[in-house]
One Martini backbone bead per residue (centre of mass of N, CA, C, O) as a GRO file, in nm:
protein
  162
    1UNK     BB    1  -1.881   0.884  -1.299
    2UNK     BB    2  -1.888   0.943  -0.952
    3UNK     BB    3  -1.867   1.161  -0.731
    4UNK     BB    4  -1.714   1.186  -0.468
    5UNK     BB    5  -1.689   1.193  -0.145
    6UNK     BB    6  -1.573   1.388   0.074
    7UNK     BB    7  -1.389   1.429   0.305
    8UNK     BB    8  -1.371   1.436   0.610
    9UNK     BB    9  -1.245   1.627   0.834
   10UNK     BB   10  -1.178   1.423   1.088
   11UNK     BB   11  -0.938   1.297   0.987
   12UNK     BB   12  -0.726   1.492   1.054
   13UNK     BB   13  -0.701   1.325   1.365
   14UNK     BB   14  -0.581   1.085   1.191
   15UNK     BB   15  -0.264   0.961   1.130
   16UNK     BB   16  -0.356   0.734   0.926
   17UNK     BB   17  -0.568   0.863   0.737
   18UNK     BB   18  -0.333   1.054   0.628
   19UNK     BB   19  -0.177   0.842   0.511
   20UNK     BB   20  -0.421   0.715   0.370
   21UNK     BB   21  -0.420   1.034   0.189
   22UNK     BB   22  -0.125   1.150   0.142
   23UNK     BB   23  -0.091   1.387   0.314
   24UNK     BB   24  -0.368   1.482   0.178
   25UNK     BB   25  -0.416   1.438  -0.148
   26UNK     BB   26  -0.702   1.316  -0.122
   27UNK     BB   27  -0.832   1.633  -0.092
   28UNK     BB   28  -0.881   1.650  -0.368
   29UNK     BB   29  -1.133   1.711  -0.610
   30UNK     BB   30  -0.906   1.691  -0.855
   31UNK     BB   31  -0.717   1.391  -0.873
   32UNK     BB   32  -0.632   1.199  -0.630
   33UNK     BB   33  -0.422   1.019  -0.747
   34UNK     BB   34  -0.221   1.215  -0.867
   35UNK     BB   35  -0.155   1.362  -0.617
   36UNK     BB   36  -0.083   1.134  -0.459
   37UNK     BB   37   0.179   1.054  -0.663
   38UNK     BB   38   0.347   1.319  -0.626
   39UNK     BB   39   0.471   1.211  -0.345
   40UNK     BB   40   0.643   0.996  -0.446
   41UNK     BB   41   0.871   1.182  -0.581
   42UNK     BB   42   1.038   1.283  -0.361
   43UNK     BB   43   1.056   0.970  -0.256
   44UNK     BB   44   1.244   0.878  -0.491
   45UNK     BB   45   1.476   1.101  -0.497
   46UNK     BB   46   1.566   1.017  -0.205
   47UNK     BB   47   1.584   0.661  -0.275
   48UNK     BB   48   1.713   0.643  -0.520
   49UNK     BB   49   2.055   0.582  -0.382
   50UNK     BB   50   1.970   0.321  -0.319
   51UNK     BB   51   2.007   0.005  -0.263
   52UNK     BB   52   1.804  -0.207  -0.447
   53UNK     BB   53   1.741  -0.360  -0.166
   54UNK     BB   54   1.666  -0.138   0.031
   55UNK     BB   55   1.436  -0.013  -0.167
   56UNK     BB   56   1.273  -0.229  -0.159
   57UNK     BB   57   1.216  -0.299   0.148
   58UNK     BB   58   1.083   0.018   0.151
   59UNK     BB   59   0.819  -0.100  -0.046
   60UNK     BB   60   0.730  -0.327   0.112
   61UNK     BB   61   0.668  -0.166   0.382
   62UNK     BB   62   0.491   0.033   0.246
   63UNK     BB   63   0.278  -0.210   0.133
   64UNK     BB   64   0.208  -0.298   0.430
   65UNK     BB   65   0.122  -0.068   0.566
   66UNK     BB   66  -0.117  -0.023   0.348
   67UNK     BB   67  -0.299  -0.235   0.404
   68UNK     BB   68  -0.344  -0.122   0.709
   69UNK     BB   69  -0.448   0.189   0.588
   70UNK     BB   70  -0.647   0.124   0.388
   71UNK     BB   71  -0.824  -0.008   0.530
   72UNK     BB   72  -0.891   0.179   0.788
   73UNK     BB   73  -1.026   0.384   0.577
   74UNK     BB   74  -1.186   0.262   0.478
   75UNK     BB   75  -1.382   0.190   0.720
   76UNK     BB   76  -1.418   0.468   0.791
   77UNK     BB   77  -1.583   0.537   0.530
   78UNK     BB   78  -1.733   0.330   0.426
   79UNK     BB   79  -1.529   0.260   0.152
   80UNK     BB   80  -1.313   0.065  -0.023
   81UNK     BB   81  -1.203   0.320  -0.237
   82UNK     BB   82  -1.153   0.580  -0.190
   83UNK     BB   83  -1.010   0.848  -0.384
   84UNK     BB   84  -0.875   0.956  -0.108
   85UNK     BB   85  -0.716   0.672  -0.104
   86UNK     BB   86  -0.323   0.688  -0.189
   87UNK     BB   87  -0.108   0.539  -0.119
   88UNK     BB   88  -0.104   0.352  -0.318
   89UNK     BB   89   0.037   0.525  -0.523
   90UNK     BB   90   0.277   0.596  -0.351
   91UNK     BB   91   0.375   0.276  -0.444
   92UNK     BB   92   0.369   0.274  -0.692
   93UNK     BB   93   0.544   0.419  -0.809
   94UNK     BB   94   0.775   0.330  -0.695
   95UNK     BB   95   0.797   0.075  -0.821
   96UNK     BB   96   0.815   0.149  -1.103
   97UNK     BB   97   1.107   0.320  -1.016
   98UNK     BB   98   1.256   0.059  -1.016
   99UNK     BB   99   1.539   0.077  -1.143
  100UNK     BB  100   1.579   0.346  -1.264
  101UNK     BB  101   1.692   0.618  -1.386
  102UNK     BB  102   1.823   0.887  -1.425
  103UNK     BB  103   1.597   1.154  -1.422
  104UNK     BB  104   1.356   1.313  -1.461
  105UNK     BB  105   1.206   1.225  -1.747
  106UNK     BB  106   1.172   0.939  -1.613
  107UNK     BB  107   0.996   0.989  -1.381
  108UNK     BB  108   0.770   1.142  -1.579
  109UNK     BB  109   0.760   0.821  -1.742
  110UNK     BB  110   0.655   0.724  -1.435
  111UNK     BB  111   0.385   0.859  -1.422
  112UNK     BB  112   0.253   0.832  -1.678
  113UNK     BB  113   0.221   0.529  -1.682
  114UNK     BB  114   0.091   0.447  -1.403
  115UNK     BB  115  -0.159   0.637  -1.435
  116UNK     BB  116  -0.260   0.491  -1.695
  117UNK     BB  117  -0.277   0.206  -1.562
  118UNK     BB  118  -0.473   0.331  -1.303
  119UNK     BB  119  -0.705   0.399  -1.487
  120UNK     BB  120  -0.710   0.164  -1.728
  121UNK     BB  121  -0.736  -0.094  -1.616
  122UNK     BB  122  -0.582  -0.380  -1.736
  123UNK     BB  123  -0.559  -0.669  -1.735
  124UNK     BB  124  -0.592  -0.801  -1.447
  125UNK     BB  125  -0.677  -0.507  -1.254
  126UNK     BB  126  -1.010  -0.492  -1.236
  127UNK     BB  127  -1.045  -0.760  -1.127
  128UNK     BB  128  -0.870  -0.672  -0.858
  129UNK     BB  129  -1.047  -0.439  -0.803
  130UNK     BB  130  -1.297  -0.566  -0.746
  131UNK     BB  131  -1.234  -0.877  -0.604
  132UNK     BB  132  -1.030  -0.730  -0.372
  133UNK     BB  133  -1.040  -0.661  -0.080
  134UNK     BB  134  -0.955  -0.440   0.116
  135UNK     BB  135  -0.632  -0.340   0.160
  136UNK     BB  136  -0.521  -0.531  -0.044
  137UNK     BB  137  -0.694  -0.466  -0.262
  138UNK     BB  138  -0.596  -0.147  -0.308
  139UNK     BB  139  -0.318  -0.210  -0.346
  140UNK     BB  140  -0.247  -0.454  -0.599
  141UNK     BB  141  -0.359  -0.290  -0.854
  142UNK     BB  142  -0.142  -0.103  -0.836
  143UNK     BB  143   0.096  -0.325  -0.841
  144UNK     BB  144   0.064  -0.378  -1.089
  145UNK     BB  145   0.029  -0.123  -1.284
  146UNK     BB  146   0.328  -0.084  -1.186
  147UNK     BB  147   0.452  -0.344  -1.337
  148UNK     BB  148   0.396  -0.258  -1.598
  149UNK     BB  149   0.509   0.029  -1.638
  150UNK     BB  150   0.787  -0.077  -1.582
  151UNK     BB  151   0.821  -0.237  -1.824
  152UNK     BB  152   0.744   0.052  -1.993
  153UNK     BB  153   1.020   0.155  -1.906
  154UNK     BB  154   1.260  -0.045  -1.932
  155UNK     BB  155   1.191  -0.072  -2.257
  156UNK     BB  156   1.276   0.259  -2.309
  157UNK     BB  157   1.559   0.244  -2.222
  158UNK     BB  158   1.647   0.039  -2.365
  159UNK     BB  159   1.549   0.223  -2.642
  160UNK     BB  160   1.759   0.486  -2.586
  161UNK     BB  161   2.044   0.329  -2.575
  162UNK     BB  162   2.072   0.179  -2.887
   0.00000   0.00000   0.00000
């Protein structure tokens, strides 16, 4: 794996491009992806009470804010997936704690799950991330590897109640 490009200082003065770095955590040196998953957990907090529906709603629109913050950081970038380019993370995350229950424990077993499948990328999550470019593209691959990860997130729900 070769060490990427750091961010450019100058993105900090496009508020979108900080958002598509996750409002800075983008720009950590050493696994900006996890640094940007970190977001996640402070806004899974705040959305955990909200109901079911309101909480979907609040994902599905930031999964779609982000096809347009992540293409708009690539083309700025001129890299498709820059590590530096983390909102897909911080929805990922999201994702995965859907209908989670409470309590740290979950949180902290819906990140590393997220983790990783979005670093092991298995079938098709490579080929998705590969093949699939654009705004569009930086997100999906994520957005599979959270539904992994919540599938193995409530099957361990699941045998931890019986």
């Amino acid at each position: 794996m070769t060490k990427a490009t750091p961010l450019p200082v100058t993105i900090w003065r496009d508020p979108l491009m900080w958002l598509a770095c996750g409002f800075g955590t983008g720009a950590a040196r050493v696994a900006p992806g996890t640094f940007g998953t970190l977001v996640g957990l402070p806004l899974y907090y705040f959305m955990q009470p909200l109901s079911a529906w309101l909480y979907l709603f609040l994902v599905v629109a930031f999964f779609i804010l982000g096809i347009g913050l992540c293409g708009h950081a690539a083309r700025r970038l001129q890299v498709h997936d820059h590590p530096g380019i983390v909102w897909d993370e911080v929805v990922g995350y999201l994702v995965t704690m859907f209908m989670a229950p409470a309590g740290w424990i979950w949180m902290a077993l819906g990140f590393v799950l997220f983790r990783l499948f979005d670093i092991w990328k298995p079938w098709p999550i490579r080929l998705l991330d590969q093949g699939v470019g654009g705004g569009f593209g930086i997100m999906v691959d994520d957005l599979l590897a959270a539904i992994y990860a919540a599938g193995l997130l409530h099957l361990a729900v699941y045998l931890y109640s019986l």
